[in-house]
C-alpha positions in Angstrom: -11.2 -9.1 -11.5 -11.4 -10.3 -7.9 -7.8 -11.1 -6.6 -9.3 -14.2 -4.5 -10.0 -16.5 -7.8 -6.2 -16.8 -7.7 -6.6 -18.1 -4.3 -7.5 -21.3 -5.2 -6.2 -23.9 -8.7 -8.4 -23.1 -11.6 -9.7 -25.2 -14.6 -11.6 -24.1 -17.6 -13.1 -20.7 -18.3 -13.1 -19.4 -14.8 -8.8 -20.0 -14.8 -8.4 -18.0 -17.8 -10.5 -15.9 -16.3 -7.6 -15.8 -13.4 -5.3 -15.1 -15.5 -6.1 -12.7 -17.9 -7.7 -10.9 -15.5 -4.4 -11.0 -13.7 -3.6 -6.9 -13.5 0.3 -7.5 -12.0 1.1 -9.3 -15.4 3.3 -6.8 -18.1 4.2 -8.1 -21.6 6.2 -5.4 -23.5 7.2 -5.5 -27.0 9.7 -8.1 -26.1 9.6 -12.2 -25.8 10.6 -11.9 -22.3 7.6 -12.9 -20.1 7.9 -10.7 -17.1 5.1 -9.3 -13.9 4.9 -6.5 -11.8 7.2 -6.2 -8.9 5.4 -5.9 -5.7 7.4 -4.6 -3.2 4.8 -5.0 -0.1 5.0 -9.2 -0.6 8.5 -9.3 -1.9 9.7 -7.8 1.9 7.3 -9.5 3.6 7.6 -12.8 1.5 11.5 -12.3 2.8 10.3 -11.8 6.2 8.5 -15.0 6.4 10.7 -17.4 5.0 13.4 -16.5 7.4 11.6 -16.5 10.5 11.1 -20.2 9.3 15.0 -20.8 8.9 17.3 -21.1 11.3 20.4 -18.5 10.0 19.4 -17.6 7.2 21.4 -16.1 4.9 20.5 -14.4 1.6 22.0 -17.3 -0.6 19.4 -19.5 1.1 16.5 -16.9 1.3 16.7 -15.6 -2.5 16.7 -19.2 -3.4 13.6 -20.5 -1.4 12.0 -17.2 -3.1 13.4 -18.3 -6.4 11.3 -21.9 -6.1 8.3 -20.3 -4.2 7.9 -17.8 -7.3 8.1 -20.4 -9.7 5.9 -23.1 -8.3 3.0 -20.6 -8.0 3.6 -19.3 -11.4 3.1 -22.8 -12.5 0.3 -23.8 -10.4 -2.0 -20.3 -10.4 -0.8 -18.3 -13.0 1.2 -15.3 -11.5 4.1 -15.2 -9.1 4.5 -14.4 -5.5 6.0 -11.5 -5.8 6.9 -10.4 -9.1 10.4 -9.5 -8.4 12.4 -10.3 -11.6 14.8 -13.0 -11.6 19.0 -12.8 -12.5 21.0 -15.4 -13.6 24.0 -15.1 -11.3 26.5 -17.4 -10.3 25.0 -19.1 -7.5 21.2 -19.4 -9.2 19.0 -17.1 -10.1 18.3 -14.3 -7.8 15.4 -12.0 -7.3 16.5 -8.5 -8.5 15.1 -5.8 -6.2 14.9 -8.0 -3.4 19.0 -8.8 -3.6 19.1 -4.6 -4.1 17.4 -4.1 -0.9 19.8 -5.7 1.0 22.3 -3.9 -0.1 20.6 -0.9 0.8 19.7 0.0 -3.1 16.7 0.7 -4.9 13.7 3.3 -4.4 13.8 4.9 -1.1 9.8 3.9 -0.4 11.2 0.4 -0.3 14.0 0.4 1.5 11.9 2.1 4.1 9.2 -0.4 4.0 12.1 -3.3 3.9 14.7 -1.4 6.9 11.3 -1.3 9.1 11.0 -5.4 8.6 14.4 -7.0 8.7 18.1 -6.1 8.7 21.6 -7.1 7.2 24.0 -8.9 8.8 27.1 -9.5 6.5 25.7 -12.6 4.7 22.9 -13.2 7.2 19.5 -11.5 7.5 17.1 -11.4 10.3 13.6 -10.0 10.9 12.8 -6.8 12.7 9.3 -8.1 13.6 6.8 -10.6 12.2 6.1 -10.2 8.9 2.8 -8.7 7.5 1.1 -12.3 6.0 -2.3 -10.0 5.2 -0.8 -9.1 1.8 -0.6 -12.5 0.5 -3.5 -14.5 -0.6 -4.4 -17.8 0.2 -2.4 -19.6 -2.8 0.2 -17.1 -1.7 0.6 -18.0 2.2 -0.2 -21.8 1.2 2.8 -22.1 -1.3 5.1 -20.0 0.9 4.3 -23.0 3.3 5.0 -26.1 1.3 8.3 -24.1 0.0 9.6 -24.1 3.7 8.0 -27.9 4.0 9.8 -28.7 1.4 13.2 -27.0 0.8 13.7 -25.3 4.5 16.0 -27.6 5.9 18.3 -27.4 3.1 21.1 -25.4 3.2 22.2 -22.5 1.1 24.6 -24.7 -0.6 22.4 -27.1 -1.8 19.8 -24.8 -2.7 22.1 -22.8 -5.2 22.8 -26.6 -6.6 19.6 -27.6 -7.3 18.8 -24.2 -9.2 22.0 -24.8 -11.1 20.0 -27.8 -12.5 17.2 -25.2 -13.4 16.3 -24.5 -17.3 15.9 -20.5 -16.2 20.3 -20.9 -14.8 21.2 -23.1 -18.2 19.6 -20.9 -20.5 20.2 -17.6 -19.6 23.8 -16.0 -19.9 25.5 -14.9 -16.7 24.2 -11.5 -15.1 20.7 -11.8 -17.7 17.2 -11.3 -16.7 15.8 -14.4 -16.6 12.7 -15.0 -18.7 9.7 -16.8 -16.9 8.6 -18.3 -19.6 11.9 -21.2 -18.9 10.0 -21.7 -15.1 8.1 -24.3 -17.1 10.4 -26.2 -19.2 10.3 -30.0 -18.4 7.0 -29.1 -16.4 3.8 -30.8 -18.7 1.2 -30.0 -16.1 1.7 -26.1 -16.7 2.1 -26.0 -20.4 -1.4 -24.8 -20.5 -1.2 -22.0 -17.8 1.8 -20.9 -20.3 -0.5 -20.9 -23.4 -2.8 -19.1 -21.4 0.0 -16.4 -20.5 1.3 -16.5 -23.8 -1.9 -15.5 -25.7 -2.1 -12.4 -23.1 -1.1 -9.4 -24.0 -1.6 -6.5 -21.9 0.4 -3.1 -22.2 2.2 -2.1 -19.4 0.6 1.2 -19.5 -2.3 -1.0 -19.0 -1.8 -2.9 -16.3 -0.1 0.1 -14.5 -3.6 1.6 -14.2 -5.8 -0.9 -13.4 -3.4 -2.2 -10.5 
């Protein structure tokens, strides 16, 4: 299946297509809807959104993740990035991502994330320009309207309005937040969630054909 059809809002038969076909998604035996972590987009999806904030700090960066994740999942199907989502106290927060930045996680992407951008107590800052050919349209174009439409709010504000967020009420402190709660109160996705709920792939599965 051709990674560009999720380039673009599907209808009909050629959406499911999209998103069955979609090889970073992993069911397990569990009711917790989950994807495939890809580190490549999650540092450079990091990179990008702060080279469009002024001081940004990882409060503010998680969280503008947090709604960029969720709003493609809603609109095309899969997330940005994967990464899987925590209920902590300030809102949920992307898992390996908030690892990398404290200088944890599988040594290939620390590498891959120390090369991009760098810590600063609370504040991180790129390295260099991120690396925008591993997105795909849908991916580059929601990364956008996140900034367009959240950038100029600060950290603080941000970690309110996810604490207003189904996936933060739900989901008891320090949990792995199911995306399956991204589309609560949201009508216009139920059936991209149908869609992901009849799928059913293995993880051994999608492993191999990634």
């Amino acid at each position: 299946m051709s990674a560009i059809f999720c380039g673009f809002p599907l209808h009909g038969a050629l959406r499911i297509l999209c998103i069955v076909g979609n090889v970073n998604f992993l069911r397990k035996n569990t009711s917790v809807l989950r994807f495939k972590p890809n580190p490549e987009k999650m540092v450079n999806a990091m990179a990008f959104l702060v080279s469009k904030c002024h001081a940004c700090t990882k409060m503010k960066l998680f969280k503008l993740m947090y709604f960029a994740d969720k709003e493609h999942l809603l609109k095309y199907g899969r997330p940005i990035t994967g990464d899987h989502y925590v209920r902590m106290e300030w809102g949920p927060t992307p898992s390996a991502s908030y690892d990398m930045t404290k200088g944890k996680g599988p040594s290939s992407r620390l590498v891959l994330f120390q090369s991009i951008l760098s810590v600063h107590g609370n504040n991180i800052k790129n390295l260099k320009s991120p690396n925008m050919m591993v997105f795909s349209n849908s991916d580059e174009k929601m990364l956008n309207e996140i900034i367009e439409k959240y950038g100029h709010l600060s950290a603080a504000k941000l970690s309110d309005l996810s604490h207003k967020e189904a996936t933060w009420t739900k989901t008891p402190e320090n949990e792995i937040i199911d995306f399956e709660l991204m589309f609560e109160g949201r009508d216009d996705a139920m059936h991209t969630l149908e869609l992901l709920r009849q799928e059913n792939l293995p993880a051994s599965h999608a492993s191999k054909t990634s």
